[in-house]
C-alpha positions in Angstrom: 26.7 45.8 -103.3 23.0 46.0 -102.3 23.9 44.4 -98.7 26.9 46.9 -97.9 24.8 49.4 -99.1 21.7 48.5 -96.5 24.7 48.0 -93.7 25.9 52.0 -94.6 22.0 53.5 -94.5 21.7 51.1 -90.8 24.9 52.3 -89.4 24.5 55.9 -90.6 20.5 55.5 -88.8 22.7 54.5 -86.0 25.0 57.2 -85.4 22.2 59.5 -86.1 20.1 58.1 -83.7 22.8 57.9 -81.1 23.7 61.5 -81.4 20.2 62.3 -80.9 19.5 60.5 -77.7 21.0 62.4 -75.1 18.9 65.5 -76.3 15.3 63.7 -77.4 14.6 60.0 -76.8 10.9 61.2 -78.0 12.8 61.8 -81.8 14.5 58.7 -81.3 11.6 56.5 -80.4 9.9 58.1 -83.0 12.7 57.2 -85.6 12.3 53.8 -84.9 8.9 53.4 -85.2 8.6 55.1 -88.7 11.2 52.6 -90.2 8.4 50.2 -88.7 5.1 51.5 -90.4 3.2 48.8 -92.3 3.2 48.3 -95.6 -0.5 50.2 -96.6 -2.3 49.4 -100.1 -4.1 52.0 -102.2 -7.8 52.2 -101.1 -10.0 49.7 -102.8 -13.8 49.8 -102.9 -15.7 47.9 -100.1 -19.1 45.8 -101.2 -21.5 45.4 -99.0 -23.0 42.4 -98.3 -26.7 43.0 -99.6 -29.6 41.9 -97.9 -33.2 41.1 -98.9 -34.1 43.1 -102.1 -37.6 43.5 -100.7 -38.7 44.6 -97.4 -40.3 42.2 -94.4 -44.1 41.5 -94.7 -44.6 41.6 -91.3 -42.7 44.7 -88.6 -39.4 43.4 -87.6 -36.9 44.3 -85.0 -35.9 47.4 -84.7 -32.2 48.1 -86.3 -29.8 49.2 -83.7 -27.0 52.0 -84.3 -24.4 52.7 -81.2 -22.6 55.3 -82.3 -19.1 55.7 -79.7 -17.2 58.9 -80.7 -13.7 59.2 -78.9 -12.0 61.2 -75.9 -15.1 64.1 -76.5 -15.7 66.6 -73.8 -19.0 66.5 -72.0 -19.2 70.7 -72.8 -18.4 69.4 -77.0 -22.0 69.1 -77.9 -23.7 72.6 -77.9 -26.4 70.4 -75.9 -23.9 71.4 -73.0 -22.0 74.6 -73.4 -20.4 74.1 -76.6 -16.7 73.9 -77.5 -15.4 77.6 -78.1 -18.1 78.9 -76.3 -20.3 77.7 -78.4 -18.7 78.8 -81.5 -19.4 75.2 -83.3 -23.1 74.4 -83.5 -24.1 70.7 -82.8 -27.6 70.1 -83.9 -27.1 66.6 -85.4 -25.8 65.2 -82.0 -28.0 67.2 -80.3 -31.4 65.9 -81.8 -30.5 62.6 -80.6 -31.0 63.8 -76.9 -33.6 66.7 -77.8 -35.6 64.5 -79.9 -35.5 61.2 -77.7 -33.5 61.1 -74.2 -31.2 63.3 -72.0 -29.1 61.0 -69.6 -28.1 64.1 -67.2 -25.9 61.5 -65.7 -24.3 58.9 -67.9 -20.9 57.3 -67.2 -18.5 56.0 -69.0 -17.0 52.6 -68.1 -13.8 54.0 -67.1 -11.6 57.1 -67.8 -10.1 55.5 -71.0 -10.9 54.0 -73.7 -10.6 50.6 -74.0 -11.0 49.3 -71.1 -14.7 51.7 -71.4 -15.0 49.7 -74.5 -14.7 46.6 -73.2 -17.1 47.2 -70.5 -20.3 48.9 -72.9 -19.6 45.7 -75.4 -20.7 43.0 -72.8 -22.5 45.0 -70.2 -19.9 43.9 -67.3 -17.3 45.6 -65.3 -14.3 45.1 -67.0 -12.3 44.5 -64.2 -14.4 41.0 -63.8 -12.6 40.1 -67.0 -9.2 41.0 -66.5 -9.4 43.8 -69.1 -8.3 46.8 -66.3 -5.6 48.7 -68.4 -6.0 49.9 -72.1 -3.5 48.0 -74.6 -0.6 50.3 -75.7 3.0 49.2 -77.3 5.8 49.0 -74.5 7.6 51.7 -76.0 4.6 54.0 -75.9 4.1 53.5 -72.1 8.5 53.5 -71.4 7.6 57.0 -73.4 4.6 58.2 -71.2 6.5 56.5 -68.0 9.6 58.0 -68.4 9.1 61.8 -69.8 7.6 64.8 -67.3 6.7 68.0 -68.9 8.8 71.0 -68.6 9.0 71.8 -64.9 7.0 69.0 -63.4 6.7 69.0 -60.0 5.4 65.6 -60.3 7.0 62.8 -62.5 5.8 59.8 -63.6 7.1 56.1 -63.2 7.8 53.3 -65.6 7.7 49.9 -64.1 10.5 48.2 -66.1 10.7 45.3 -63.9 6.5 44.6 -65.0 7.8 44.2 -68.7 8.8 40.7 -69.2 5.1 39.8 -68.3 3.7 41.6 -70.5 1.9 40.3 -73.8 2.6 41.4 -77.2 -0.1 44.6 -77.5 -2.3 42.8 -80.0 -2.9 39.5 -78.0 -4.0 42.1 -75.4 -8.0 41.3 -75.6 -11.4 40.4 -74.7 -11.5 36.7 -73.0 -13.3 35.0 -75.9 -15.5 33.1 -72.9 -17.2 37.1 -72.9 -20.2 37.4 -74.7 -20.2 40.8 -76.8 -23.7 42.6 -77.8 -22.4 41.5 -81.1 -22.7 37.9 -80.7 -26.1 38.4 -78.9 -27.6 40.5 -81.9 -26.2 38.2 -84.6 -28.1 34.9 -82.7 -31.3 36.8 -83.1 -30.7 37.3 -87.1 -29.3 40.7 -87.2 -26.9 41.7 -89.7 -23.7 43.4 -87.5 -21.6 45.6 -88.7 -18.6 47.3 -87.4 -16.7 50.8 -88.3 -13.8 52.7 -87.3 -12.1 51.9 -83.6 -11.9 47.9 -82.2 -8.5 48.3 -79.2 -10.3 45.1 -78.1 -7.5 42.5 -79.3 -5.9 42.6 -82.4 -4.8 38.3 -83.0 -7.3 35.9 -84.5 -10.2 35.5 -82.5 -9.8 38.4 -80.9 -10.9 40.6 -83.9 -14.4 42.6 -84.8 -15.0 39.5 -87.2 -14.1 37.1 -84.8 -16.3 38.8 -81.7 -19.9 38.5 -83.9 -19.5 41.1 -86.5 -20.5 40.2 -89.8 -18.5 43.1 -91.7 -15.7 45.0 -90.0 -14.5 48.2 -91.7 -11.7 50.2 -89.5 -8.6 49.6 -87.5 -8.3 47.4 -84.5 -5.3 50.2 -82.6 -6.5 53.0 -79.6 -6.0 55.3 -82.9 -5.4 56.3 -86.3 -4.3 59.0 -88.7 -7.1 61.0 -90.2 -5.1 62.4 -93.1 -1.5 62.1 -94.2 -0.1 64.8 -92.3 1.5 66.3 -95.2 -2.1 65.8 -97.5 -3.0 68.9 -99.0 -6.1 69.1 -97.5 -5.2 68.6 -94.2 -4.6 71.3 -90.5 -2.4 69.7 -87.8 -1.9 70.8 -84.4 0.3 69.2 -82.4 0.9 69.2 -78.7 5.0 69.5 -77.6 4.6 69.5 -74.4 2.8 65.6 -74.6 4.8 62.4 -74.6 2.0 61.1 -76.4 1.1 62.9 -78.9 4.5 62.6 -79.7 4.5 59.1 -80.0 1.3 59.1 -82.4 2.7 61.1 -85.0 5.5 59.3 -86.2 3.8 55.7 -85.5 0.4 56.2 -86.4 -0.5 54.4 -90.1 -3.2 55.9 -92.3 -5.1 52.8 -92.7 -8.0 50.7 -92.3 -9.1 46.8 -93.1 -11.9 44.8 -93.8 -12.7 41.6 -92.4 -9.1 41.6 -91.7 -7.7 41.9 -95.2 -4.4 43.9 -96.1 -4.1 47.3 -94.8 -5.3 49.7 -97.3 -5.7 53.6 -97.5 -9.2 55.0 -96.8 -10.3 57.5 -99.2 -10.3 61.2 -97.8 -10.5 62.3 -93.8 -11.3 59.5 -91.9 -14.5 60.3 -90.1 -15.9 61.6 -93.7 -14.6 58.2 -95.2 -16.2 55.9 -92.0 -19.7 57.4 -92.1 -19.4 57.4 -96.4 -19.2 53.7 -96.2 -21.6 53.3 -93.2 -24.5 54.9 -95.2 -23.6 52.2 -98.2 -24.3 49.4 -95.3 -27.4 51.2 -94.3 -28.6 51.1 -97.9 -27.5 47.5 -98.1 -29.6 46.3 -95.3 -32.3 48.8 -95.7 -34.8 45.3 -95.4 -33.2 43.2 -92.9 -32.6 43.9 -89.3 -29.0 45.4 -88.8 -26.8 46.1 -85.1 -24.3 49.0 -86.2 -21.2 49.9 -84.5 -20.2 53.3 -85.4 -16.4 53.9 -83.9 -15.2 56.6 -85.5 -11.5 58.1 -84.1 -12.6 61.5 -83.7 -11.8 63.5 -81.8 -8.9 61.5 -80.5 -5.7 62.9 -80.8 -3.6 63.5 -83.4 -5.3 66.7 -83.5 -6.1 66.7 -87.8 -8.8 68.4 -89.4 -9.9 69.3 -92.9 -9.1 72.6 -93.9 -12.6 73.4 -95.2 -13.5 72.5 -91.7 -10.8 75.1 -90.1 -11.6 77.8 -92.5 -15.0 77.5 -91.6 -13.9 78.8 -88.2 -11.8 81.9 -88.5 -13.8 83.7 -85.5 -11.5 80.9 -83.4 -8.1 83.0 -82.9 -6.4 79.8 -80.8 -5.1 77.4 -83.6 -5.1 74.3 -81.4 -8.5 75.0 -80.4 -10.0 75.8 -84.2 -8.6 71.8 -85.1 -10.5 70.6 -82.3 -13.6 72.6 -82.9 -13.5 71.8 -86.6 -12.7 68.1 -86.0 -16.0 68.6 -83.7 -17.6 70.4 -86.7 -17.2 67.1 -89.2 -18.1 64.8 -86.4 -21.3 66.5 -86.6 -21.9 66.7 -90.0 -21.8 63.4 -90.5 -23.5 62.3 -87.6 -26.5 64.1 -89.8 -25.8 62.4 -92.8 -26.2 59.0 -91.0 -29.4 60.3 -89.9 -30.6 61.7 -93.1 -29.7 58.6 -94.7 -32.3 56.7 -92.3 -35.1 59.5 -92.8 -34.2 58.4 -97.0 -34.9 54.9 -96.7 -37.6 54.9 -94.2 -35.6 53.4 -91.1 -35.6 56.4 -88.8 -38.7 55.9 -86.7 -37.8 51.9 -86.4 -34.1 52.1 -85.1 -32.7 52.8 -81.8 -29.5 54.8 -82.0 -27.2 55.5 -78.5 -24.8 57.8 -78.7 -21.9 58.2 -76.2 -18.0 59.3 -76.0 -15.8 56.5 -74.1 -14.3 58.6 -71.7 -14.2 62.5 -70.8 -12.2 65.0 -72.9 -8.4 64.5 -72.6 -6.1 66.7 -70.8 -3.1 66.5 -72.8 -4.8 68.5 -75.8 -3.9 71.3 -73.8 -7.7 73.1 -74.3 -9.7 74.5 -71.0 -13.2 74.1 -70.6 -14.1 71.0 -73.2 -15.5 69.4 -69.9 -17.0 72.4 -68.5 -18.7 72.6 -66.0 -17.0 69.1 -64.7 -13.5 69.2 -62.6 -10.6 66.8 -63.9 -9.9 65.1 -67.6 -9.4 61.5 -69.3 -7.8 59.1 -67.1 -9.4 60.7 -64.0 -12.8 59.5 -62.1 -13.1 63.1 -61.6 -16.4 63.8 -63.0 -14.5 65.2 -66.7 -13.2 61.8 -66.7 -16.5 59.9 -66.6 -19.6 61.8 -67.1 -20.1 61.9 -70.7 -22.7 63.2 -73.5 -25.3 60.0 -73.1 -28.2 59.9 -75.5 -30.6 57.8 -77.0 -33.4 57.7 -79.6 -35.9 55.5 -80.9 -39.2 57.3 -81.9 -41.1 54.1 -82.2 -40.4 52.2 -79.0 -39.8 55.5 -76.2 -41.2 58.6 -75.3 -38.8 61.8 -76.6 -37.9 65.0 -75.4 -36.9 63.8 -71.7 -33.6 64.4 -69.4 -33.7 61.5 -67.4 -32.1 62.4 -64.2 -30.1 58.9 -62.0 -27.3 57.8 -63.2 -26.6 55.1 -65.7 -23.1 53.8 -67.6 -22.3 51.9 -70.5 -22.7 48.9 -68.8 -26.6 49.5 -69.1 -26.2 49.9 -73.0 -25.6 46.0 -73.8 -29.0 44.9 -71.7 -30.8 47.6 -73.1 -30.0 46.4 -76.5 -30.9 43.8 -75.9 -34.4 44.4 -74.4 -35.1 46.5 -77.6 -34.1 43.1 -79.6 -35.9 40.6 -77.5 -32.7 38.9 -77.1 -32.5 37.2 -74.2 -29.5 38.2 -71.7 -26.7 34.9 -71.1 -27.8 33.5 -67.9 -24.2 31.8 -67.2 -23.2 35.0 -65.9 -23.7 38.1 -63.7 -24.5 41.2 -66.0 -24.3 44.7 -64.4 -26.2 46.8 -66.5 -29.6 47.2 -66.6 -32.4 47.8 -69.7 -32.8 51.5 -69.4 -36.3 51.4 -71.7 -38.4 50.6 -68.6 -37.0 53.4 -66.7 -37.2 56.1 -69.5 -40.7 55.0 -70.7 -41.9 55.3 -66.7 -42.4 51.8 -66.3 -39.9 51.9 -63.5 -38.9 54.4 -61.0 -36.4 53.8 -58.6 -32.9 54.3 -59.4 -31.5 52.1 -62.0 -28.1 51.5 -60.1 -28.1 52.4 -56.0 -23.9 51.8 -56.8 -21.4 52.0 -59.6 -17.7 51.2 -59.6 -14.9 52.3 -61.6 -10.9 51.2 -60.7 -7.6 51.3 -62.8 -5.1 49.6 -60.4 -4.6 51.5 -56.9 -7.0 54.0 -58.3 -10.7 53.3 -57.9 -13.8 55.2 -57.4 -17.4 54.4 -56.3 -20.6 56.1 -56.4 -23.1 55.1 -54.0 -26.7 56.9 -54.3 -25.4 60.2 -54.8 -22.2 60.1 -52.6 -19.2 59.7 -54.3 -15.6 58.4 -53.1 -12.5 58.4 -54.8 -9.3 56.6 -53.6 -5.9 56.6 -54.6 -3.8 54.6 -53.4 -0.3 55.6 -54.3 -1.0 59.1 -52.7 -2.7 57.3 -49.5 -5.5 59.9 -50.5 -9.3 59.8 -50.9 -11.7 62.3 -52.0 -15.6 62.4 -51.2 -18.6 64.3 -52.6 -21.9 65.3 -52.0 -23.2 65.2 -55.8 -26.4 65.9 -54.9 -25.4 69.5 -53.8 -21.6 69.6 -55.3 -21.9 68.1 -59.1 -18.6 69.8 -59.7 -16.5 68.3 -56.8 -15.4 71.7 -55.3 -16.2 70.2 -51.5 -14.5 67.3 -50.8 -15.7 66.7 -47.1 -13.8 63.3 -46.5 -12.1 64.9 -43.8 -16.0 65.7 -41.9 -17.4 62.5 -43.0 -15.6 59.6 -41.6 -17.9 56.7 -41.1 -19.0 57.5 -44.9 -14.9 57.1 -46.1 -15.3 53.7 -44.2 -18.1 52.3 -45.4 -17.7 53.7 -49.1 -13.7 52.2 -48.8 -15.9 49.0 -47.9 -18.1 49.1 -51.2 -14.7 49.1 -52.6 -13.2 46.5 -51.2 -16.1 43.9 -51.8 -16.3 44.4 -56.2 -12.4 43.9 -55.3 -13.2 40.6 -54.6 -15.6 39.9 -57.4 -12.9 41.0 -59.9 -9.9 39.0 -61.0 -6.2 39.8 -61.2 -5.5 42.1 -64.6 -4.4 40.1 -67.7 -1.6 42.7 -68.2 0.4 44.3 -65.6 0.4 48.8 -65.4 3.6 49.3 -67.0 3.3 53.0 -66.2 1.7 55.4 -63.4 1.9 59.4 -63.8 0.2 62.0 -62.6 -2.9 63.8 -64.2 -3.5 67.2 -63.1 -7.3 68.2 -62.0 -7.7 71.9 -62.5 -5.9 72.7 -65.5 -5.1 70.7 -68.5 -1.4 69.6 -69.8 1.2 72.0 -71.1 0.2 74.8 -68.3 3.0 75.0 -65.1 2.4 72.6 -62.2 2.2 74.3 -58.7 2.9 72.9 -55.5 -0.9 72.3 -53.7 -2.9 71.9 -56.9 -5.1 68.6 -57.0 -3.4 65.5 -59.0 -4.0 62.0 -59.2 -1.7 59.2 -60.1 -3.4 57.3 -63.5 -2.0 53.5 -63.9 -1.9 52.0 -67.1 
């Protein structure tokens, strides 16, 4: 009886789902993958693993907080601009450039987030390491592939020929022959400790535990849920108009492990519940040297925030904006509790804290302006796609209240880590960041790189001195920029400047060569609109690029 009674429920989810798919494969998709979640336990309390009861006799190395918020405008911070015009004060994230340094020119690794991850965690280019494209579920990119918005001028492709060569999403990783600033920190006795985000590889030896973290507490996917979306406490905006967001809202879990237990439920918002447990591991290393990892989701899409948060914000008439600005709101809030919690237990002047977003603010959200005064949006090497909020702090061991002025990238943050933990860099390899404490304490002036390289398949970028060069490929287009005297790409003067296309198309052809073929093929390539962000109408003649992935 039980059997015939499964086969009704399966063929009646089969009718349904075939009268549904000529009017919304995204319903559809998303049908399947709900009747796929994973089983999630009731949260559980984490312990800590203590260290010493009493502290060192003699000064030890300083601790070491990276703290890598997701998908956040440069114009977020009230550093910047400020999202809403400025309606959401920042001062937490703020002190940590106002009260140590101002990197007017910090990159990300790429224009998304994993592979940007992958490079800031061992200080190479990813692309010398195979990890080019950020790990996503075949279905997700088939949906992203395969779905234009309403009156798109431009579509975008899905490679279904590509699939059969493509891994299962969480063998997609990290080589384990990389050395991550983990690993490095943990040979020189520091206690590691990761929280919130991982998209580095999800198998067995590919995991937070497995990559030189001690204690892992978060979820090892590009995202998560921040509240149940029917929790009483919880705002949701969602974006129609987005193939992805409609994807994350039906196969996103609520979840989070440690050390790679069962899934179990955190306890409240997300972000609240991350730092909550982060300041535990602060007080439970308070006498010991610790490397922490700070990954929180937000502000990544799904758009969730708490609704003491939004009704904090009722000036904000836009509803999709007040999420976002109240999802920037908590972000802040406990950004200050993690440094209260040091100026508590006597860590603050002793500990170097970076903070950094993994790529520009994202398009798809559908909100102008969060990478004001920057052209283009996540997934672009537009400057929105790659110049992000870049500061760093460490009272004890640099001088504060400076805007230091050449460019740098995550790729600088694993040698500079390193430098402030006398932990020698591994000499089997070439590293292409640089320790930025000799150049912010005046020790050294020249530039720290004369050239940096960004590329996701056929698209690539270069910066050379100040004279930047995009190409993409699939258009047979290249732009170039003066950002010495155009910061905002308005002029591109590729057309007047020939011999500079050449030689720059040259810079790109030689780290060509000194990457290696992507571990995973692009399953998907669409279009990313410049001047306006997703869910406005496309026109013929506006600027676009073609994204792989």
């Amino acid at each position: 009886m039980k059997i015939l009674k499964v086969l009704a429920l399966v063929a009646l989810l089969l009718v349904g789902l075939g009268v549904l798919a000529w009017s919304n494969r995204s319903t559809v998709l998303g049908l399947i993958a709900q009747a796929r979640l994973p089983d999630v336990a009731p949260n559980r309390p984490v312990t800590w693993l203590e260290g010493p009861a009493d502290p060192p006799p003699v000064r030890r190395q300083p601790n070491v907080i990276l703290i890598l918020v997701d998908d956040m405008g440069f114009n977020d911070l009230t550093l910047n601009g400020g999202v809403a015009g400025g309606a959401v004060p920042t001062p937490n994230m703020d002190s940590l450039g106002t009260d140590g340094v101002i990197f007017a020119n910090g990159y990300a690794g790429n224009a998304t987030c994993a592979p940007s991850r992958a490079s800031l965690m061992t200080g190479r280019y990813a692309t010398r390491f195979g990890f080019e494209f950020t790990p996503a579920p075949v279905a997700f990119q088939r949906m992203v592939g395969t779905e234009a918005e309403d009156g798109a001028i431009v579509s975008p492709r899905f490679f279904r020929e590509r699939v059969k060569d493509v891994p299962p999403m969480e063998s997609m990783a990290v080589p384990a022959s990389e050395v991550t600033i983990a690993q490095l920190l943990k040979q020189q006795g520091y206690h590691t400790l990761h929280f919130g985000k991982w998209h580095l590889g999800a198998n067995p030896g590919a995991r937070p535990e497995d990559r030189g973290f001690d204690e892992s507490l978060g979820f090892m996917a590009g995202a998560s849920m921040f509240l149940p979306v029917k929790d009483k406490s919880v705002v949701n905006a969602k974006q129609p108009w987005d193939p992805i967001d409609r994807f994350l809202w039906p196969n996103l879990p609520y979840m989070v492990q440690y050390n790679g237990s069962e899934m179990f439920a955190p306890k409240g918002y997300m972000t609240d519940y991350l730092t909550d447990e982060a300041i535990r591991s602060i007080k439970a290393n308070r006498n010991r040297p610790f490397f922490m990892f700070f990954a929180p989701n937000a502000i990544h899409t799904p758009l969730q925030a708490t609704r003491e948060d939004y009704d904090a914000l009722p000036q904000i008439r836009d509803h999709r904006m007040r999420v976002y600005a109240a999802m920037v709101r908590n972000l802040d809030r406990n950004v200050g509790k993690i440094l209260q919690t040091l100026r508590d237990e006597g860590l603050e002047q002793d500990t170097l804290i970076i903070f950094t977003s993994d790529n520009g603010g994202a398009g798809y959200i559908g909100l102008d302006d969060i990478n004001k005064p920057y052209r283009g949006w996540k997934s672009t090497f537009f400057e929105g796609g790659i110049q992000t909020p870049f500061l760093m702090k460490w009272p004890k061991g640099m001088p504060s209240g400076q805007r230091y002025p050449h460019p740098v990238g995550h790729i600088d943050i694993f040698s500079t880590i390193a430098g402030a933990a006398g932990a020698p860099l591994p000499a089997d390899r070439e590293i292409d960041g640089v320790n930025l404490l000799p150049y912010v304490k005046g020790e050294r002036t020249e530039r720290p790189h004369q050239v940096l390289f960004w590329r996701s398949g056929q698209y690539k970028a270069v910066r050379d001195g100040d004279w930047k060069l995009q190409s993409n490929e699939a258009r047979s287009k290249v732009w170039l920029h003066n950002l010495a005297v155009d910061p905002t790409e308005k002029t591109d003067l590729a057309a007047k400047e020939p011999a500079r296309v050449k030689a720059m198309l040259a810079l790109l052809a030689e780290q060509d060569a000194r990457s290696v073929k992507p571990l995973w093929p692009s399953l998907l390539q669409g279009p990313v609109f410049i001047d306006h962000p997703s869910g406005r109408q496309q026109k013929a003649g506006e600027e676009y690029i073609l994204w792989d992935n």
